[in-house]
N, C-alpha and C positions, 0 to 999 in steps of 0.2 A: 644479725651477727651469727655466726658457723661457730662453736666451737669445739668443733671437732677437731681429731689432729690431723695434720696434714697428712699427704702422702709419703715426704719424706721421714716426718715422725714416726709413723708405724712401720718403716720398714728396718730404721737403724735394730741392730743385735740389740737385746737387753743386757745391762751391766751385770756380769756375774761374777760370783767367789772362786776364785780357782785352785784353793786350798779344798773347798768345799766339794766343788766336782770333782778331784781328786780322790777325794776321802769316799766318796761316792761313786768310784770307780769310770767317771765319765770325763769326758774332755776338757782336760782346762782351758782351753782357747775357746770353745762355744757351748759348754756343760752340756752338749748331748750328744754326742756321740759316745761307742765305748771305747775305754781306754785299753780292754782285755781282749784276745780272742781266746785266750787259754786258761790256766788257772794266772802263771804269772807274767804272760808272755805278750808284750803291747804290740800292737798294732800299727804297723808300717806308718799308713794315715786314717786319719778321721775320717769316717764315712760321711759325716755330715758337710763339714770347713774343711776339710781338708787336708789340714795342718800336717807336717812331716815329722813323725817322735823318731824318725830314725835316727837326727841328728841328737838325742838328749840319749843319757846314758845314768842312770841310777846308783851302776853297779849292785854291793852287796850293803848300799848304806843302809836300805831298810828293816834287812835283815840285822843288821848290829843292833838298831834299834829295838827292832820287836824280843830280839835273843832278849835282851835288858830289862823292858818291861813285862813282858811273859815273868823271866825267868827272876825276878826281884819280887812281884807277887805272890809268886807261888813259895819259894823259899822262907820268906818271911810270913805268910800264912801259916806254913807248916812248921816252921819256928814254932809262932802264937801255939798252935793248937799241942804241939809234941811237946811244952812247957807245961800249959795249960791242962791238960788232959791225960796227958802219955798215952795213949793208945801206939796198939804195934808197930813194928814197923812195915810189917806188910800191909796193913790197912793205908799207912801214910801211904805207901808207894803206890795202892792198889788207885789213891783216891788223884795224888801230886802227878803222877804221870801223866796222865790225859787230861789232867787240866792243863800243863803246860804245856803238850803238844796242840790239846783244843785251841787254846788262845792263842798259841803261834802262827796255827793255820787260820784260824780265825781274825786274824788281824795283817796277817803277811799281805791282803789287794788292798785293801783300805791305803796301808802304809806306805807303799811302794808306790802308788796313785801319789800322793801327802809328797813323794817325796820330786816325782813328775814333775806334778803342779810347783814347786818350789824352785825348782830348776829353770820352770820356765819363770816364771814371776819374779825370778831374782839375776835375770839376765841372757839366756838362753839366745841365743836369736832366733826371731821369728819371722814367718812369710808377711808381707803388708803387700 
């Protein structure tokens, strides 16, 4: 007895997350290619599959997004701690400002990937 996997077993794709490769900045149709060529700017098709993102369109939902959570942490941080503390208000600004611009930018490919991926997994049409 062989129980090895066939040929045709090793060659099918492996079952991926496409929430996950998004979030991950890689392809939701085969999780390796990149999603990026720029900072926020995707890429015609996958290098790898192929796949066509011209047809999927984003817009600026992820931006609403990220503006919200960025911008709800940081506020209510600096709530807690200007209750809490009082320190200046120049120190609040000096510390609040880049952290909210940090996590904006810091989370603006992830999100935008999340929101890809969602587009496509929730009905997009795609090449077969």
């Amino acid at each position: 007895m062989d129980n090895r996997p066939s040929q045709t077993e090793t060659n099918t794709p492996a079952r991926i997350d496409q929430v996950r490769a998004g979030f991950l900045c890689r392809c939701p149709n085969c999780g390796k290619g990149r999603l990026f060529e720029g900072f926020l700017k995707v890429v015609d098709a996958c290098a790898v599959c192929g796949f066509d993102f011209t047809r999927l369109n984003t817009g600026d939902g992820a931006a609403i997004f990220i503006m919200q959570i960025a911008g709800g942490l940081v506020v209510f941080s600096a709530l807690f701690v200007q209750i809490a503390y009082d320190p200046p208000i120049w120190a609040m600004l000096a510390v609040a400002l880049p952290l909210v611009v940090g996590l904006s930018m810091g989370l603006m490919r992830p999100g935008k990937g999340v929101m890809i991926a969602l587009q496509m997994k929730n009905g997009a049409p795609r090449d077969e």
